[in-house]
C-alpha positions in Angstrom: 41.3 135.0 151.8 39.1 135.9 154.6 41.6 136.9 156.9 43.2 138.6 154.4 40.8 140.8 153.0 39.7 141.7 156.9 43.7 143.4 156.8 43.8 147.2 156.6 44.4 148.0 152.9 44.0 144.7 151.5 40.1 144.7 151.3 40.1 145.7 147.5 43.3 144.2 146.2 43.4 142.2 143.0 43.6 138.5 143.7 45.5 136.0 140.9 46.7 132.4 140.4 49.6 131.9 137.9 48.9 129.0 135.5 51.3 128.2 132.8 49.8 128.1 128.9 48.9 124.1 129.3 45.5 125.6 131.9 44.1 126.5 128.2 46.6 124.3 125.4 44.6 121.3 126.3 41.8 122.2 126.7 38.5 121.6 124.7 35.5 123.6 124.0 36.6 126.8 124.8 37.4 125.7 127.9 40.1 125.4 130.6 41.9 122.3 131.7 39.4 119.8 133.2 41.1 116.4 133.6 42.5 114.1 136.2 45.8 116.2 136.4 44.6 120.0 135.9 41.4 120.3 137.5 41.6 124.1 136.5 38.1 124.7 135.0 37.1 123.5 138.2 39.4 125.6 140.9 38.4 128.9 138.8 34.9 128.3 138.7 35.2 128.0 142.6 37.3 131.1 143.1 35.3 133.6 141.0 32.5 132.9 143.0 33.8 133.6 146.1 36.1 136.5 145.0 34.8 139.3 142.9 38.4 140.7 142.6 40.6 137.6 141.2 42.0 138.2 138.2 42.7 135.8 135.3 47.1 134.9 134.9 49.1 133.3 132.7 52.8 132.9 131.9 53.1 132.4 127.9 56.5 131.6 126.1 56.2 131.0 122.4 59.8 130.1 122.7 59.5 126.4 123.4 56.3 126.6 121.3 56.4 122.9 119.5 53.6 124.1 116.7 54.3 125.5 113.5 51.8 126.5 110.4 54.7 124.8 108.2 55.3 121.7 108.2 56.9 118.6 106.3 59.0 119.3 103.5 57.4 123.4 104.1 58.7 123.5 107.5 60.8 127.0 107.8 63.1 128.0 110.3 62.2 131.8 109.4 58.3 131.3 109.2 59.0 129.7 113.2 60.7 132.7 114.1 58.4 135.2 112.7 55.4 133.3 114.2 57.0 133.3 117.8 58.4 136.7 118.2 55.4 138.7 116.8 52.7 140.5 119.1 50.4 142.1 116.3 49.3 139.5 113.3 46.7 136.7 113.5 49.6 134.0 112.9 51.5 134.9 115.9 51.7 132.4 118.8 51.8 135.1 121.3 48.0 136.3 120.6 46.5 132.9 119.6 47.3 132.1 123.2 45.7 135.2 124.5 42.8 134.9 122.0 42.3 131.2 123.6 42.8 132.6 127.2 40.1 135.4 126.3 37.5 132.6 125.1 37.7 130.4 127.6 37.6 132.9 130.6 34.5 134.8 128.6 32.8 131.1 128.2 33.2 130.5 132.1 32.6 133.8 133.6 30.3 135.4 130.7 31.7 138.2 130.8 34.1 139.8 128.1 36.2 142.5 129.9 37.3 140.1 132.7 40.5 140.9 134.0 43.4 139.1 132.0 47.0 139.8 133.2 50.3 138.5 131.0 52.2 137.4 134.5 55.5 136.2 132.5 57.5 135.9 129.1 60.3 136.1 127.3 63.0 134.4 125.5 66.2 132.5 125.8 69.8 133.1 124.5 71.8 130.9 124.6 69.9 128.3 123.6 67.7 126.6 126.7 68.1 123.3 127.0 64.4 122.3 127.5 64.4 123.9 123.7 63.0 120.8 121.6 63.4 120.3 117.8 63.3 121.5 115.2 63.2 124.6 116.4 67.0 123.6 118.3 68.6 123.4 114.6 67.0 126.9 113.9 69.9 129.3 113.5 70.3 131.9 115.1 66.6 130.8 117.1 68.0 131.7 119.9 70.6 134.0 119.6 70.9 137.4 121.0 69.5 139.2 117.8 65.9 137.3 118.6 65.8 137.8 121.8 66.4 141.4 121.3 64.0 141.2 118.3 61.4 139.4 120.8 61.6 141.8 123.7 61.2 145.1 121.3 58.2 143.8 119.7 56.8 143.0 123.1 57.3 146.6 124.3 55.8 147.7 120.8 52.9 145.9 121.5 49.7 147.4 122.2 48.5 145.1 124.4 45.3 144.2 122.1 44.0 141.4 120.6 43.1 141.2 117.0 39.6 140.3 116.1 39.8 137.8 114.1 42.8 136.1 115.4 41.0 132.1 116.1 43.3 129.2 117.3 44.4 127.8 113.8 47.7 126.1 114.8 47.3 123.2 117.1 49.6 125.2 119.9 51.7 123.2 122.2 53.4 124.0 125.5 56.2 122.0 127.3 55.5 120.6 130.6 58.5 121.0 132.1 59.4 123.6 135.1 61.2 127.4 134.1 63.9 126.1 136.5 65.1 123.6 134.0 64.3 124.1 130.6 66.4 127.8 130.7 69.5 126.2 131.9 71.9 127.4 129.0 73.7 124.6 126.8 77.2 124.6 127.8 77.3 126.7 130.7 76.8 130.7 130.4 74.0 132.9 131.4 70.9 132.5 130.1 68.5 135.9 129.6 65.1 136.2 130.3 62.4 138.4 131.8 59.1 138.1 133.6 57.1 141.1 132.3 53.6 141.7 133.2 51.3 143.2 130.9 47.0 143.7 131.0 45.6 142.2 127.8 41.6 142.9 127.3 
C-alpha cells in the first residue's frame, strides 16, 4: 500500500477487501470470523490500523440463504421468498446481514459510521445449481418474476438499516465459489448482477 498511496492521485483513495457473508455468519460475539480457516477478525484489525481509508465489503446473496423463520410442518415456500427478496422489514435476510456486518465492524473499530459498502448481490433465474433445498422445490423461487421482484426492491431500497432489526434467524451462507453455484440447471443463461451500494 505504501507504494501505492506514494502514486499521484491515489494518496486519498478508498481501500476495501471483499469477503463473502461467512466473514460475519459464523461468527460469535459480535464479532468477525476468527478461526483456523478465516482469520478475518484478525487481517481487519491489522489493516485499519495501518490504513485510515479502508473501507468495510461484503457480497450478500439471500438467494442460497439456508435459514428460514418457518420451519417443520410451518415451513412456507412464500414466507422464504418474502424473507429473501425484501430490503425494508426486520425479517428480511438482506438487512439482518447488514445489521450483523454493522455490529461487528462498530465492536472492532468503535466507531458507528465506519464505512460499509454492499460490493455484490443478486439473484438467479434459472435455478443455480449450488441452490440447496428446500428452497430448490420452491416454485417459482427462482423464476424470472423473483428475480425481477428482487432487483426492484433493491433499487427501492433506501440503503438504511432498521433499528431494531437484531439477528433472530440463525443465517447461513454456502461455502461454495459464485463460479459454480450460478451455473443454470440444464444449460441456459443464468442472470445476475453485482451492484454496489453504501449502507450506514
Amino acid at each position: 500500500m505504501k507504494d501505492v498511496r506514494e502514486l499521484p492521485g491515489f494518496g486519498q483513495l478508498p481501500v476495501t477487501s471483499v469477503f463473502s457473508a461467512g466473514a460475519i455468519l459464523n461468527a460469535e460475539d459480535y464479532l468477525f470470523a476468527e478461526n483456523s480457516n478465516a482469520r478475518v477478525n484478525s487481517f481487519l484489525k491489522q489493516v485499519i490500523a495501518l490504513e485510515p481509508n479502508f473501507v468495510f465489503s461484503f457480497n450478500f446473496w439471500p438467494y442460497f440463504d439456508e435459514s428460514s423463520s418457518t420451519s417443520g410442518s410451518e415451513w412456507s415456500c412464500e414466507v422464504v421468498k418474502k424473507e429473501r427478496a425484501c430490503f425494508d422489514e426486520e425479517s428480511c435476510h438482506f438487512t439482518m446481514y447488514l445489521s450483523k456486518a454493522r455490529r461487528a465492524i462498530t465492536a472492532l473499530t468503535g466507531n458507528t459510521s465506519a464505512r460499509l459498502w454492499v460490493g455484490g448481490t443478486g439473484w438467479s433465474s434459472p435455478k443455480a445449481t449450488g441452490l440447496k433445498s428446500p428452497m430448490a422445490s420452491c416454485d417459482d423461487y427462482s423464476s424470472n418474476g423473483m428475480l425481477y421482484h428482487y432487483y426492484s426492491n433493491f433499487l427501492a431500497w433506501d440503503l438504511s438499516i432498521p433499528a431494531a432489526v437484531t439477528t433472530t434467524i440463525p443465517l447461513t451462507s454456502t461455502s461454495t465459489s459464485t463460479s459454480s453455484v450460478f451455473e443454470p440447471e440444464g444449460g441456459g443463461t443464468t442472470t445476475t448482477t453485482s451492484l454496489a451500494s453504501t449502507a450506514t
